[in-house]
C-alpha atoms as one frame of an Amber mdcrd trajectory, in Angstrom:
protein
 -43.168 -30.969  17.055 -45.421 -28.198  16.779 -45.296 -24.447  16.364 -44.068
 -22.457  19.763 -45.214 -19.138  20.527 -43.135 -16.592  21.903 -40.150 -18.685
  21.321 -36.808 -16.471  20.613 -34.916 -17.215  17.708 -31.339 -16.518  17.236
 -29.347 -16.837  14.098 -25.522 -16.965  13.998 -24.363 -14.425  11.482 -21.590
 -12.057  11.012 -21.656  -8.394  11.426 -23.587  -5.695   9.339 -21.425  -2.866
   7.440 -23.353  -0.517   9.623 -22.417  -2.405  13.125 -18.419  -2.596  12.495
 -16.203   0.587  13.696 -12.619   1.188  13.181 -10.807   0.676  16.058 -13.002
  -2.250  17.322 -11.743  -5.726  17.827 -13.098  -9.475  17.772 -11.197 -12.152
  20.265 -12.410 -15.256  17.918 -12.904 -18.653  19.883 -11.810 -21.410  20.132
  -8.995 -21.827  19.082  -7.543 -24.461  16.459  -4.590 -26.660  17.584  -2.982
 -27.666  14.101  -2.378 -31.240  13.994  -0.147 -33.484  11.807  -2.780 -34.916
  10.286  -4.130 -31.428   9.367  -0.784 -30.041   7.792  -0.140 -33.356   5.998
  -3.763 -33.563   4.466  -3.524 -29.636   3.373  -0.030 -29.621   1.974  -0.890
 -32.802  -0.032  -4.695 -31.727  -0.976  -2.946 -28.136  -2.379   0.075 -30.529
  -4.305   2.789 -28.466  -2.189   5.029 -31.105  -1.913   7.755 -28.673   0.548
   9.601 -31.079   2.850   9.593 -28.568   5.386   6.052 -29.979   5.624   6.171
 -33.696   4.685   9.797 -34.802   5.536  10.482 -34.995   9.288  13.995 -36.666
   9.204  14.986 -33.924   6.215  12.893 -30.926   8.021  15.222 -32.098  11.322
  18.341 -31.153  10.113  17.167 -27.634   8.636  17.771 -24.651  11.145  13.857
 -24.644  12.973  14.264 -28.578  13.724  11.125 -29.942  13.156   8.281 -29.934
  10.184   6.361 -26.541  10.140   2.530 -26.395   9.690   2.154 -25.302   5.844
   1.520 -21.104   5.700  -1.235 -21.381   3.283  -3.019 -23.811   5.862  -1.929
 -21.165   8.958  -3.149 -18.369   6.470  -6.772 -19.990   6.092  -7.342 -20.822
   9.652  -6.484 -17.217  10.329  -9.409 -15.766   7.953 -11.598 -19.095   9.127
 -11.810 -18.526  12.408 -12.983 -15.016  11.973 -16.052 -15.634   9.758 -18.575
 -16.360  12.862 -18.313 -13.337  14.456 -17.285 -10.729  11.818 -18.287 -12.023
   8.012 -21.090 -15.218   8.298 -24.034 -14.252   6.151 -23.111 -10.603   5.891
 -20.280 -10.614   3.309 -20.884 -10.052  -0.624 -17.474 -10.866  -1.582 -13.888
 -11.172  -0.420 -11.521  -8.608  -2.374  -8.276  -9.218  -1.512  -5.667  -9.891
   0.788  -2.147  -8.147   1.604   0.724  -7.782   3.836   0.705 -11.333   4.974
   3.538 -12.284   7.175   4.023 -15.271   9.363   6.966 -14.132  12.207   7.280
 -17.001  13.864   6.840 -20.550  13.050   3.538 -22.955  13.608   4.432 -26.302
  14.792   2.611 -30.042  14.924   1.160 -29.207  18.449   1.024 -25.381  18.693
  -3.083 -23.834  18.946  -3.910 -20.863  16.823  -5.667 -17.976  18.581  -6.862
 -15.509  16.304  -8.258 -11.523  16.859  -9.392  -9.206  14.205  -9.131  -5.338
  14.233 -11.579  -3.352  12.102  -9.257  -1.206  10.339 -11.458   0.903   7.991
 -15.059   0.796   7.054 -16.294   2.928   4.150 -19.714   3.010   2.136 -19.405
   1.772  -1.956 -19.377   4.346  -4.350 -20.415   2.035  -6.761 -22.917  -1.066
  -4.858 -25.827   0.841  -2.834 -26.066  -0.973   0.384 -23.051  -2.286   0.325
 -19.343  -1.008   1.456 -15.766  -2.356   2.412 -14.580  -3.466   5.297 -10.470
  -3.916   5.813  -9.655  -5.525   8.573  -6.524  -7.050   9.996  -6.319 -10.338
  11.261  -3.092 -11.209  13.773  -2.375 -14.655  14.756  -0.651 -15.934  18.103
   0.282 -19.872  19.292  -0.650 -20.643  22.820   2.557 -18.817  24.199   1.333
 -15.298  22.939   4.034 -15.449  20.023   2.370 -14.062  16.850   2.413 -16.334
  13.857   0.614 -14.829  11.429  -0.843 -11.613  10.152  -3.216 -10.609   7.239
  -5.004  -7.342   5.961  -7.972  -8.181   4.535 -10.778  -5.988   2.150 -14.235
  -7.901   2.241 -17.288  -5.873   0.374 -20.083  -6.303   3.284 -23.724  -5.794
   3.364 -25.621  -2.926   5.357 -28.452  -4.566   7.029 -31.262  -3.191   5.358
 -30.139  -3.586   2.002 -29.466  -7.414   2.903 -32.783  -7.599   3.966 -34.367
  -5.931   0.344 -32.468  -8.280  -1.131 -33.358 -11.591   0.129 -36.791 -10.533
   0.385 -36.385 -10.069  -3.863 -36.827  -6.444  -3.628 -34.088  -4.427  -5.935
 -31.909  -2.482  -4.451 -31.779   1.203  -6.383
């Protein structure tokens, strides 16, 4: 294959500190219908060995009926399916995470749909170029129902300062 000219290049990647507002919000797609395979393999791979996730005659009898997708694995999926459009290639770190709640159960079956709210963006006082981003990430199954919820605090790039930086240049 040789070179094209004038060809346009696109590269997926997450948003810039300096493109994300307060107030605005990210529809992420597709969304992820969470199998029994998939809650099996998680709860084992983390060693959580809850029967509400593993036992279906045992989970049957308890008061929701059936065995319920594992939080931790509904918790991940939220954050996942939020890193194309908000923090692919543009994040410096992930910070923390709080007021994680989870409403409603997640069933063998149910699809995740996921949106993100930019809650605050501020500059560092501390990282030139760089500043935190906390967002908050709300969860619903295919019935509209929300599932989950997160706040989240990522430290982001700005754009230019990303660039300096992969380009070896230090960043004053």
């Amino acid at each position: 294959m040789g070179e094209q000219t004038g060809a346009r290049r696109f590269e997926q990647r997450g948003r810039y500190l300096d493109e994300l507002e307060a107030g605005d919000v990210y529809v992420h797609s597709p969304g992820r219908t969470m199998t029994e395979t998939d809650n099996v393999l998680f709860t084992t791979m983390t060693m959580n060995t809850q029967a509400l996730h593993l036992d279906a005659a045992w989970s049957a009898k308890q008061p929701l009926g059936a065995r319920l997708v594992n939080s931790m694995f509904t918790l991940a999926t939220l954050v996942g399916q939020s890193v194309a459009q908000v923090t692919q290639g543009t994040i410096v770190a992930q910070l923390g995470l709080s007021d994680i709640r989870f409403p409603a159960p997640l069933f063998h079956g149910d699809t995740l749909y996921t949106e993100t709210e930019i809650v605050e963006v501020r500059p560092s006082s501390s990282r030139p170029g760089q500043g935190v981003v906390t967002m908050r990430h709300t969860g619903r199954n295919q019935d509209g129902t929300v599932v989950a919820e997160a706040t989240r605090s990522c430290l982001m790039w700005e754009r230019a300062a990303h660039e300096k930086a992969l380009a070896g240049e230090v960043l004053a």
